[in-house]
Structures are given as C-alpha cells and as structure tokens.
N, C-alpha and C positions, 0 to 999 in steps of 0.2 A: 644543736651544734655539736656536740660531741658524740652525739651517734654516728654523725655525718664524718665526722673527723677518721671516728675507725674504721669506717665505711674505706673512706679515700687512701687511710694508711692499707688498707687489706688489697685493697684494687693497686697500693705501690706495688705490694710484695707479690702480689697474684702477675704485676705488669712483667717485674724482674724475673720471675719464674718461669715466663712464657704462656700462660694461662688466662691469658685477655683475648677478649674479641675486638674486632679494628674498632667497632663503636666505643669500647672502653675505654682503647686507647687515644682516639680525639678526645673522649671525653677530659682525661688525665693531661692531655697537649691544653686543651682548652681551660679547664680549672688553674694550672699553674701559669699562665697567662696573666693572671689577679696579682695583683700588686699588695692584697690583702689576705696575707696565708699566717696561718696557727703556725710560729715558730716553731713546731715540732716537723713541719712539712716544708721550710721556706728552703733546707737542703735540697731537695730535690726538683726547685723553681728552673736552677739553674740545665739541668739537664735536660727535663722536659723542656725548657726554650729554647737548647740546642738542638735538638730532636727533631723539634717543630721550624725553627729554622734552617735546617738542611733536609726538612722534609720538601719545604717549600721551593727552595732551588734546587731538588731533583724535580720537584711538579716542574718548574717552569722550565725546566731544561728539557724534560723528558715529552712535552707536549708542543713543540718549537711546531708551527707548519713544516710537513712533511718535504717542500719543496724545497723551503728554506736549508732545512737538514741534510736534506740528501744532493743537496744542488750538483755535484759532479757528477752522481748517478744518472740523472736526469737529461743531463748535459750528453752522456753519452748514449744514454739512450734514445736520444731527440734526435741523437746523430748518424745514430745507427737506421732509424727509421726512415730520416731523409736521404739516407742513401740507400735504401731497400726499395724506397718511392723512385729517388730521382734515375739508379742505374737503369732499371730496363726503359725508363722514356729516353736517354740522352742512346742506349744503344738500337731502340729502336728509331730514333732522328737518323743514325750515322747510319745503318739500314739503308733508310728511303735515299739519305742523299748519294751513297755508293752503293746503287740499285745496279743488277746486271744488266739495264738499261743504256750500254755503253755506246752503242752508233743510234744516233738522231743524224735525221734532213728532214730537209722540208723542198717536197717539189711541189710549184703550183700551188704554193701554199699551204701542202696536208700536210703534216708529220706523220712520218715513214720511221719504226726502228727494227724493220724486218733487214736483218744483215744480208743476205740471198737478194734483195729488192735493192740495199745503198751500193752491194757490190757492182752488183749489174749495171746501177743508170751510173757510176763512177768510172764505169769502163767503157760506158756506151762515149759520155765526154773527154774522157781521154784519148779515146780514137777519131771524136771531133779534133783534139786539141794535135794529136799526132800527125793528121793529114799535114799540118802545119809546121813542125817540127818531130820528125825523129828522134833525136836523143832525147829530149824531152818527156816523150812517149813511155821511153822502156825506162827510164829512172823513177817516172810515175807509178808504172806498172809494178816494179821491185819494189817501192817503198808500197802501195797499197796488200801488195803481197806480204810483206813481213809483218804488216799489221794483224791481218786473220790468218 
C-alpha cells in the first residue's frame, strides 16, 4: 500500500508537470473516482473529478451526430443541391413549352407547322372568304401580314 501511494503521489506531480501519457492520466481520473483515498491524496479527489467531469461534457458535446450539429449547414446545402437539380429541369420544361413551334393547323387532320404551308392555305381561304366580302378580305390580309 504505500508503495502504491508514492507511486500515485509521483504520477500527481509527473500529471501537474505535463509528463503523463493520456493512459496515466485516465488512470489518475479513474483512481480518484474511490471514495477510499489515503488522506494525503483525498486533496486532489476534488480536482481530478472536476477534470473528469468536464471531460465528459466535452466527450458528449463534442461527439453530437454530425447532422444534429450542423443542421443549418446542411440545411443549405440540401438547398443548394435541390436547386442545382430542380433549375435546368424547370428551364428545360419552359424550353419545350415556348418551343419556336409557334404556327400549328391541322388540315385534313395532319398537323402542319411549316409557316410557308399555314401562310399559303390561310390565303388560299381568305380569297375563298373575300369573293364573299371585300373589306373583309384585306383586314384579314393586313392583320395575317403583321403576324410574319
């Protein structure tokens, strides 16, 4: 027992000096943990189980899931990525829907979006429509002309 004793007193002074390795020093958290110390050592109870108590609330602080920890980081990076995904599908949607696709018919049932082809059978019916009315004719004609 009192070899032991000058043992642990040597390993205090070795701790306070800086001269311990990390096993020595659990070992000195752990021993003064005992409720059972040589009154020449029960001084130093106190500090070791302060030690060892804000040892243990940096472990649990320090080792939080990373998700939990960083959650706003996360957060904008979630956001960031679902807009790096979502921007080129919503701009290639608006793409297809304002395609330069801009004159459709359908004659006979086919769809036709050759402009040269809607101009023509557009004019061919308007000079049906014009034998019929005149003025009718050339206001069709001007407003089909301002269009192309």
């Amino acid at each position: 027992m009192r070899k032991r004793k000058i043992d642990i007193e040597a390993l205090v002074e070795a701790y306070f000096n800086g001269l311990t390795s990390m096993k020595e020093e659990q070992f000195l958290r752990d021993y003064f943990r005992k409720d059972d110390l040589p009154e020449e050592l029960k001084a130093y109870q106190p500090i070791f189980r302060y030690i060892a108590a804000e040892r243990e609330k940096m472990h649990r602080r320090t080792f939080l899931p990373p998700l939990r920890r960083n959650i706003r980081k996360w957060s904008i990076a979630a956001a960031v990525l679902l807009l790096c995904l979502a921007l080129p599908l919503s701009i290639r949607h608006i793409r297809q829907t304002t395609s330069p696709e801009i004159s459709r018919v359908y004659i006979n049932g086919k769809k036709h979006t050759n402009t040269g082809l809607i101009r023509s059978e557009t004019l061919k019916s308007l000079e049906h429509l014009a034998e019929c009315n005149k003025s009718l004719f050339s206001s069709q004609v001007e407003a089909l002309e301002s269009l192309f």
